[in-house]
Structures are given as C-alpha cells and as structure tokens.
C-alpha positions in Angstrom: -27.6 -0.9 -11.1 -30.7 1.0 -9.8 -31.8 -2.4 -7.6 -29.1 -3.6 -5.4 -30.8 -7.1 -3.4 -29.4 -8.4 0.1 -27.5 -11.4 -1.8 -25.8 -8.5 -4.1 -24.5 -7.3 -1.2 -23.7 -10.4 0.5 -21.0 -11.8 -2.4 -19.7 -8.1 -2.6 -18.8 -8.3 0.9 -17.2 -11.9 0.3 -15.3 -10.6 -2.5 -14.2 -7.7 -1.0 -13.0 -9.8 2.7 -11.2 -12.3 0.2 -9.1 -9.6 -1.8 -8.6 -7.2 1.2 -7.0 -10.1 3.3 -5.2 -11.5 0.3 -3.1 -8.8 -1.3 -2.0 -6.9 2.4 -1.0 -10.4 3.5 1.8 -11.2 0.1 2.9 -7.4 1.1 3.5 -8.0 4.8 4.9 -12.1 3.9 7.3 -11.1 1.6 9.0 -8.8 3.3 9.6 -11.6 6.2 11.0 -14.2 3.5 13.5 -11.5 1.8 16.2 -12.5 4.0 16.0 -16.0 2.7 15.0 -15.3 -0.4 18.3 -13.5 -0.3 20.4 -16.3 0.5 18.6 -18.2 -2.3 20.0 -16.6 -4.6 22.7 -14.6 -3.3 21.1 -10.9 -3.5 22.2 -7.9 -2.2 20.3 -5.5 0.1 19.4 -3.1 -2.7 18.2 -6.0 -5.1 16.1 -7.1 -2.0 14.7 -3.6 -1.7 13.5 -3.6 -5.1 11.7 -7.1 -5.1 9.2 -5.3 -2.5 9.5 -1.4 -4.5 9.0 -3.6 -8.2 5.6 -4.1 -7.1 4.7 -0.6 -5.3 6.4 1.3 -8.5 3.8 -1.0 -10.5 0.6 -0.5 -8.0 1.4 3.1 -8.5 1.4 3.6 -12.0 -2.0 1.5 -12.6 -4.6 2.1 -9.7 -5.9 5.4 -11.5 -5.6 3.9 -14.7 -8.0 0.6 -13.8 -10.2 3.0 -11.7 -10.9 4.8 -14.7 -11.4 2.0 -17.0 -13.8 0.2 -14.5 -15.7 3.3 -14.6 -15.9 2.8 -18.1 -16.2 -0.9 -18.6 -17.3 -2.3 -15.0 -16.2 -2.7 -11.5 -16.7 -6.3 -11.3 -15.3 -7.2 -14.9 -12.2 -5.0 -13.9 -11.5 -7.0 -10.2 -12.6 -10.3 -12.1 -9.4 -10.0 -14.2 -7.6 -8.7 -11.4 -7.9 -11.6 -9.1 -7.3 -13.9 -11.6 -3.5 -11.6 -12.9 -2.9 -11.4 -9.2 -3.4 -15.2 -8.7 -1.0 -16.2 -11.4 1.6 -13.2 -10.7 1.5 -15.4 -6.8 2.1 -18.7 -8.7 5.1 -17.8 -10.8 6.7 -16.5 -8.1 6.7 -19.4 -6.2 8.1 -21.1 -9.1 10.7 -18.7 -9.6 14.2 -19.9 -10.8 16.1 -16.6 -10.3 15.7 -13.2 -9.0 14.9 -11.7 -12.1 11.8 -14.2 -12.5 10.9 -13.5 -9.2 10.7 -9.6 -10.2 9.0 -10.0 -13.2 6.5 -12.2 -11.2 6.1 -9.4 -8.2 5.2 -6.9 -11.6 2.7 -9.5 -13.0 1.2 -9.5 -9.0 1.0 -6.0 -8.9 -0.3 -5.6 -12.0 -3.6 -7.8 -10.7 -3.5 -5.8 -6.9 -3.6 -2.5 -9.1 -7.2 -3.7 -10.9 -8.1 -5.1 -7.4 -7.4 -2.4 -4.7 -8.6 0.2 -7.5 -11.9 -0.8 -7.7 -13.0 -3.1 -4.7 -13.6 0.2 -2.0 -15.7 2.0 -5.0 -17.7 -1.5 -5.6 -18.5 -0.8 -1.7 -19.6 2.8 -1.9 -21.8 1.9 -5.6 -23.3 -1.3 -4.1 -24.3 -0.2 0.2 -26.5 2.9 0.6 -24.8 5.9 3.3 -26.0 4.6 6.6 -24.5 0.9 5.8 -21.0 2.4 3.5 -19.4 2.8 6.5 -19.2 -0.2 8.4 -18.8 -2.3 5.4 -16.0 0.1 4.2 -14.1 0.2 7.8 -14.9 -4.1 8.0 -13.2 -4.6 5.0 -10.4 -2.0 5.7 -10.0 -3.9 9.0 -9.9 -7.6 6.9 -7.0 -5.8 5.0 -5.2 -5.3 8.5 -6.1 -8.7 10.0 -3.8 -9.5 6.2 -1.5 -7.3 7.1 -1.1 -8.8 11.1 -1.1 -12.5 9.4 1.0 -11.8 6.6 4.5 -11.5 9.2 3.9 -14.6 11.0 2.4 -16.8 8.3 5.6 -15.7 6.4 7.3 -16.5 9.5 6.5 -19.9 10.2 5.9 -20.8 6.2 9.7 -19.7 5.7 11.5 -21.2 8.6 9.5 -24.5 8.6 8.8 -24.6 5.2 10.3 -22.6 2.2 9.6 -18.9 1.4 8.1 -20.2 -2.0 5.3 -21.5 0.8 4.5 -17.9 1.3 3.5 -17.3 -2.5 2.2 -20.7 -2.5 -0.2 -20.2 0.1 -2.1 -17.3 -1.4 -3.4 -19.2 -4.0 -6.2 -21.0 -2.8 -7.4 -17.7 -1.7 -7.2 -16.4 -4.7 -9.5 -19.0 -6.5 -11.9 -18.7 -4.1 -12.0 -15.0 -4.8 -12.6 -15.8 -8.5 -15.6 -18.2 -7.4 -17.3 -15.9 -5.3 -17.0 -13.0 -7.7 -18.2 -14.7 -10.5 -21.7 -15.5 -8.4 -22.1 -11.8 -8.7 -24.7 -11.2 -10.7 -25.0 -7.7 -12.7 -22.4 -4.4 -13.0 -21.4 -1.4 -12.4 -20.4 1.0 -14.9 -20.6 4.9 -14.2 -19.0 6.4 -16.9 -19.8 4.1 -19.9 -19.2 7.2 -22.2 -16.2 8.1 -20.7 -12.5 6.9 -22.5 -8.8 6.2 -21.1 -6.5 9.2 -21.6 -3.3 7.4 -22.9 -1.2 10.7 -22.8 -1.8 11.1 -19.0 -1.5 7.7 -18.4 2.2 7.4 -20.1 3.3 10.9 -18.5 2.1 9.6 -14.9 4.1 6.1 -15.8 7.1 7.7 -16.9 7.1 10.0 -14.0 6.8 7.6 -11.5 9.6 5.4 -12.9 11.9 8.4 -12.7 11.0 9.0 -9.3 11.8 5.9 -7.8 14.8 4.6 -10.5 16.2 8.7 -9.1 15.8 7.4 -5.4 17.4 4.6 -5.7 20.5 6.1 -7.4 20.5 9.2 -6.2 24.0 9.4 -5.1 25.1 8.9 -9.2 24.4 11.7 -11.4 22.0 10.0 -13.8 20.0 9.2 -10.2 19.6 12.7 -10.1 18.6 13.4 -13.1 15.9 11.0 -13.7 14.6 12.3 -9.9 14.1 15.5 -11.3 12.8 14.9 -14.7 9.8 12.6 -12.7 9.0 15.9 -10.4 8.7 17.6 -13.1 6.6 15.1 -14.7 4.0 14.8 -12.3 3.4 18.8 -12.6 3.0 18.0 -16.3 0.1 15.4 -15.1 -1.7 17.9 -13.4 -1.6 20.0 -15.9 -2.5 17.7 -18.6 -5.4 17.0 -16.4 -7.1 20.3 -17.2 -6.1 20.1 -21.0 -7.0 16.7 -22.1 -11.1 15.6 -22.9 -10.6 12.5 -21.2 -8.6 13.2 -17.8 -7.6 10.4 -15.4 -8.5 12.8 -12.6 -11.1 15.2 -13.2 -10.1 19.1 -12.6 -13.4 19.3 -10.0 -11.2 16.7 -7.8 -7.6 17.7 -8.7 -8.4 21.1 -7.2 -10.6 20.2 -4.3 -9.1 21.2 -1.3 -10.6 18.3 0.8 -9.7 15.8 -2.1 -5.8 17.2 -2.0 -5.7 17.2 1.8 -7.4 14.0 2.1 -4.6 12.5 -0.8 -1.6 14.0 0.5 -2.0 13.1 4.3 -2.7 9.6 3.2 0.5 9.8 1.3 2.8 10.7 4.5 0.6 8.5 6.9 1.2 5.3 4.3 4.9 6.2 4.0 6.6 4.4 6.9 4.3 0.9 6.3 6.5 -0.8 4.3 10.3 0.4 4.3 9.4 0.1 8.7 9.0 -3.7 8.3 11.7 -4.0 5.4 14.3 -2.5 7.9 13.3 -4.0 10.9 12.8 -7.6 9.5 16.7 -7.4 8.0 17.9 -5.4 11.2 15.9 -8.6 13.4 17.3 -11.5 11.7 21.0 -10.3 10.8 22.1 -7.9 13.6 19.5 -9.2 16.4 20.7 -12.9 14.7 16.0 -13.5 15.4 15.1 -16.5 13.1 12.1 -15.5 10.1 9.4 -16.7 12.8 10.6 -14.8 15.7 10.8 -12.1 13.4 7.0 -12.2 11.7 5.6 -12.7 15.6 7.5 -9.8 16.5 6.4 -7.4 13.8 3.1 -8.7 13.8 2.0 -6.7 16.6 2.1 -3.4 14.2 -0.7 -4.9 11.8 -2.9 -6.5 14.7 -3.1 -2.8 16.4 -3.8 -2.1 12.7 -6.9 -4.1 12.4 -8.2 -3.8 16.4 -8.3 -0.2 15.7 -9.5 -0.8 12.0 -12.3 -2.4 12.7 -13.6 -0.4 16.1 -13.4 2.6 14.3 -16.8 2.1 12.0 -18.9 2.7 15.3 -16.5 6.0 15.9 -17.5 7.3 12.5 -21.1 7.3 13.0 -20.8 10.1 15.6 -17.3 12.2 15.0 -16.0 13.9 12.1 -13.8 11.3 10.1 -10.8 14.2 9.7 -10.6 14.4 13.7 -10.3 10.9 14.1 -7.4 11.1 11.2 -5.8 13.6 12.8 -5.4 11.5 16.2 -4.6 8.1 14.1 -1.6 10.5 12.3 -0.2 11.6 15.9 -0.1 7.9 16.9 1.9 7.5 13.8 4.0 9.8 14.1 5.2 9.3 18.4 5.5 5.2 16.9 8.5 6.9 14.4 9.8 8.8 16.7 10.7 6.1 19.1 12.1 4.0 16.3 14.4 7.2 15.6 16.7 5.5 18.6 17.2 2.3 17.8 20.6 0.6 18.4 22.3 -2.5 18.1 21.1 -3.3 21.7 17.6 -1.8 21.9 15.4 -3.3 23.9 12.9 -5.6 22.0 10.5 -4.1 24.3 11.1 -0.8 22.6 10.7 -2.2 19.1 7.4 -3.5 20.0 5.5 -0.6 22.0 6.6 1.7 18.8 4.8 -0.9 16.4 1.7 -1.1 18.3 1.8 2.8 18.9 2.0 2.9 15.0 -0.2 0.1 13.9 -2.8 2.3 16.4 -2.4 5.4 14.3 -2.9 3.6 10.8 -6.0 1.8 12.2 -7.8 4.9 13.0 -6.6 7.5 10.0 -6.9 4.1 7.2 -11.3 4.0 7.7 -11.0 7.6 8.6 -9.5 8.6 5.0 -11.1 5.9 3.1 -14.7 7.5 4.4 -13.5 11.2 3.5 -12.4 9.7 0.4 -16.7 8.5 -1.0 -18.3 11.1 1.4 -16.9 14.3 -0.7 -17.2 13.0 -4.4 -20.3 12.8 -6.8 -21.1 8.9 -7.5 -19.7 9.2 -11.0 -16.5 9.4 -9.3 -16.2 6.7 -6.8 -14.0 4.7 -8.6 -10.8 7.5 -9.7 -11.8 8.8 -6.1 -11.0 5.8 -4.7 -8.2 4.4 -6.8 -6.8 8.0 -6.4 -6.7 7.5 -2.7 -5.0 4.2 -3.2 -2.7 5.4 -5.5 -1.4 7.9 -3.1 -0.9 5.3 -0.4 0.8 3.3 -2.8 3.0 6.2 -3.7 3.8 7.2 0.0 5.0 3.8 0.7 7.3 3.8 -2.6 8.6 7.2 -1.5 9.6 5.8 2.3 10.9 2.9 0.0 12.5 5.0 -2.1 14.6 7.2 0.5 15.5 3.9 2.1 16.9 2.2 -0.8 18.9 6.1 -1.4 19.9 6.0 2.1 21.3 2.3 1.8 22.9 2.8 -1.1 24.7 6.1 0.4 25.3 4.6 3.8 26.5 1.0 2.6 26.4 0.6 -1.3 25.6 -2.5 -3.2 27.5 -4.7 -0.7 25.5 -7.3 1.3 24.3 -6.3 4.5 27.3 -8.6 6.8 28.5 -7.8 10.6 31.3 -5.1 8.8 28.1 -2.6 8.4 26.0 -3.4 10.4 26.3 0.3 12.2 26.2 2.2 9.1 23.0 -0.1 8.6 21.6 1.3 11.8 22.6 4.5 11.0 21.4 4.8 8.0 17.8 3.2 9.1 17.4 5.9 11.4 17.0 8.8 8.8 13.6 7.8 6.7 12.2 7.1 10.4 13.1 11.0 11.3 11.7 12.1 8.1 8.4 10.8 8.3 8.2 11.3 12.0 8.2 14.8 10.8 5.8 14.6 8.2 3.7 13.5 10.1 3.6 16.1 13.1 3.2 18.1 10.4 0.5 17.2 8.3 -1.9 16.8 11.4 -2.8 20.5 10.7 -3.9 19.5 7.4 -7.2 17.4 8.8 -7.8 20.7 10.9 -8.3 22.7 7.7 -10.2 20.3 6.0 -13.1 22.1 6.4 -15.8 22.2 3.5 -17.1 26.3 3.0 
C-alpha cells in the first residue's frame, strides 16, 4: 500500500499485541499442564515430549511456506486464516478425548501459529517506516515475552484450581478478539503478487524435517538413525534446490548472505534451550521436587518475565548500538544461565534454579529484538516476509532440535517407561546433557555476531 494512515497502524499494532501474547502463552501453558495431562490419560514421558515437539515439528515445516504465500496472496489474508486455524486447533484440544486427539489438535494449532508468526513481524516492517520499525518490532517481541512470563503461571493456577483443558480454554477469547480487530484492517499487503509456491522445496524441507526429529527421538534404534541422516541430507538437497528451482522458498541472494546465515543460525542455538529448559524443569519440579503445577508456573515464570523486561527496554538500546553487539551480550547471558543448570541435583537449591532462569530469560530478551531487527534491516522489502518467517522458522527449528536431543536422551537414559521415583537419577542425569550442549553452543556462536560485518 503506497499510503499507510495512523489508524492502519493502530489495528496492526492491536493485531500484532493479540497474536504475540497469544501463541507464546499456549507454548509456555502447556508445558506446565503436561504432567497432568499425563495422568489424564496415562502417558509416558516420551509421548508427553511429543505433545509439545508435534507442534514445533509442524511450526517448522510451514513458517517459510505461509511467508511465501503471503507474499504472494497478502499478509493480512494469510494471518486472518491463521488466527482463526489457531483458534479452533485451541478449542479441540480442550475437548480432547485421548492423547491422540489432543496431538492432532496441537498439529491443527500449529498449523494456524505457522500462518501467524510467519507473517505478523513482516506486516510490521511493510506497514511502520525505519525510525518507528523498531520500537513497534521490539514492543511486540516484548508482548510475545509478557505471553511467554504468563503462560507458566496462568497454566499453573488454571491446572491446579481448575483443569488443564482451562489452559486451552482460556486462549480463546483472545483469539476472537484477534479475528475482530484484524478484520477492521482495511487494505493489504502483497509484495510478490507474481511470484508462486515451490511445491518441490516445500515437500523436500517437510520431509526433511520429519526425518530429523522422528531420527532424534529414536535414535538409539537403527531406523532412528536412519531417518536422522536421510533429513540432513535432505535439508542440503533444500539448499540446493533453492538455486535450481524458478520459484524458490528462499531466494539464492538471502540463502548465501553471510549476515542472513549468521543472523539464522545464532538464532537457531540461542532458541534451542527455550522449550526442552521448561519441559525438563516443570517434570523434574513437580515429580522429583513433589512442587504442585502452580508452584511450578510461578517458579519458571521468572525466565519469561526477564524475557520481556529485557524485551521491551531493548528498542531504546537499538537506536544507538549495533543490533549484533547487543546479540552477542543477550547470547552470553544465555549461555552462563545453561551452564548453571548443567549442576542440577535432586537437592539443588531452588534458589539456584531461579537465578539461572532469570540469567537466561535476560539473554533471550536482549538477542530476540536484536535478531528480529537484523532480520528487516539487511533484506530488500520484497523480502520481508520469507526474511522474517525464515528467522522464525529457525527459532522454531532450534527449539525442536533441544527438543529433539531431549526426547533422544530420555529415551537412552530411561526408555518409554514413566518417569516414577526408580529413575528419577537417570532423569537428572540425563537432563543435564542438552543443557551442556547448548551451553556450548552458545559460547560459541558469540563470535558469529562479531563477524557479522557488512563489506
């Protein structure tokens, strides 16, 4: 739209606050209720692992696709549908009569957060011109993390006092006010009308992504194995396929932009302890350390407050240093938080538990603006949207990789048997190893941001 008014702006940024609080709060909920949810119908750890993976696996595989095709056929049409998917995908799950339901109901909701969280950062960056991007960018970011701080003791309190179908149950009225307010938005925003879907990149970056995770979570059988290697090797037939095809998903100019990759793959490893940290902690919380589901969700909630105090200060710190050096410091933060969880015990001190989560939370908060900012700064404006939903797809990813090395180390270190006081130490145990990985990660992808340097 070449005329963008101050009540354009003003329902973008309602839209955008709605669906940023919305989806980060079912992520950070659900993973309080599992426990329960368990015990509702008699799951085991690894089935409970893949309630919360079922939906990154699926975020994964469609936040490029639906960036592309809003480029095509309109950011607002795209996050219309999404809300609405998303919405129902919360519904059903609350209805859910079995596990299975409830999985196929998590797919349906990620399904609607992949149109969403796609789209809604390039509606920002198309709608605000540079000197107003950022704040709006780092507000709504910080919204996402005030979700994300909400979302444990909501769950919390919804599924001790309440029922954990209360946590699905409660995202719904959000959800149809997200669909009002978007649908007062008048006009769209299509910058690649000409443009088409590549369905051969699109199946090969499914496929691959499927193997990946189905390969983590079995890796100790051979078939694990095999379908682990046969999705690395898939996602270097992506790439490629990205330079042969007409219609790529990611344009060669970004696939082999040095910013773009560093940008994308620190964002992976910063993203990868956010969800298999509170998956881990919330079981280790309410069956070893015998918390109840509140407890619990005020306990981890000090992780996504840091998040969004840190979030939502940060716009100011953009306007006057380089977003990379500020990413740098958040991924330090993130990675001293993992190293202190790297010694947890069956007594640590709760006190321990909850200086690591608010060094951590502090690290995402700065490096999530910071990234999301490097992310629109770098790319011509026909590529907001796969630039963004690129970015989110590799955040995405990097928490289904820390979720898929958990499940693989649970499945190594106490099978498919349901977590009881008999393994509780091979639990700890086990936790302890994707917390030493990405602690290393980490450390070492600082130097990245200090070679992101354009020529």
């Amino acid at each position: 739209m070449s005329h963008i008014n101050d009540v354009t702006k003003k329902y973008v940024l309602l839209v955008s606050i709605l669906v940023s609080f919305l989806v980060p709060y079912i992520s950070s909920s659900v993973n309080i209720a599992l426990p329960e949810i368990g015990k509702t119908f008699l799951l085991t750890s690894i089935f409970l692992g893949w309630i919360t993976t079922s939906y990154l696996l699926v975020s994964a595989i469609f936040l490029i696709p639906f960036g592309k095709i809003a480029d095509i056929y309109g950011k607002k049409k795209i996050i219309t549908y999404g809300i609405v998917i998303f919405t129902l995908g919360s519904f059903l799950c609350a209805l859910a009569p079995s596990g299975d339901i409830l999985l196929i109901s998590r797919i349906i909701q990620a399904v609607g957060s992949a149109m969403i969280f796609g789209n809604v950062y390039s509606l920002i960056a198309s709608v605000y011109p540079q000197e107003e991007k950022g704040k709006v960018l780092s507000l709504s970011v910080g919204v996402a993390y005030v979700g994300l701080s909400l979302g444990p003791v909501l769950g919390g309190f919804l599924t001790e006092f309440f029922t954990w179908r209360a946590v699905f149950l409660f995202s719904v009225p959000f959800g149809l006010a997200a669909i009002m307010a978007i649908l007062k938005l008048k006009g769209e925003w299509i910058e690649s009308k000409d443009d088409k879907l590549c369905l051969s990149s699109t199946s090969v970056l499914a496929l691959s992504l499927i193997g990946i995770m189905y390969g983590f979570s079995e890796i100790t059988t051979t078939i694990g194995i095999f379908t682990l290697i046969l999705g690395s090797v898939g996602i270097i037939l992506f790439i490629w396929l990205q330079k042969k095809v007409k219609n790529p998903l990611i344009h060669p100019e970004l696939l082999f932009d040095r910013i773009y990759i560093i940008n994308n793959l620190t964002s992976l490893i910063n993203y990868g302890p956010g969800i298999f940290t509170l998956f881990l902690l919330t079981l280790y919380l309410q069956s070893i350390r015998d918390l109840s589901p509140n407890q619990t969700g005020l306990l981890l909630c000090i992780q996504s407050i840091f998040i969004a105090i840190f979030s939502l200060s940060v716009g100011k710190l953009l306007e006057s240093i380089r977003a990379r050096y500020i990413a740098a410091i958040g991924m330090l933060l993130t990675a001293i938080g993992l190293t202190f969880l790297v010694f947890l015990g069956e007594n640590t001190t709760l006190e321990l538990i909850v200086v690591a989560l608010a060094v951590i939370g502090s690290g995402y908060g700065l490096s999530a603006s910071s990234s999301t900012q490097i992310a629109v700064d770098y790319v011509d404006n026909k590529f907001y949207g796969v630039s963004s939903a690129t970015l989110n797809t590799m955040r995405v990813m990097g928490q289904m990789m820390g979720m898929g090395i958990t499940l693989a180390v649970l499945n190594i270190f106490i099978g498919h048997a349901p977590l009881n006081p008999s393994n509780y130490a091979l639990f700890i145990e086990g936790s302890k190893i994707p917390f030493l990985i990405f602690a290393v990660l980490c450390y070492v992808s600082i130097y990245g941001y200090f070679v992101m340097k354009r020529n």
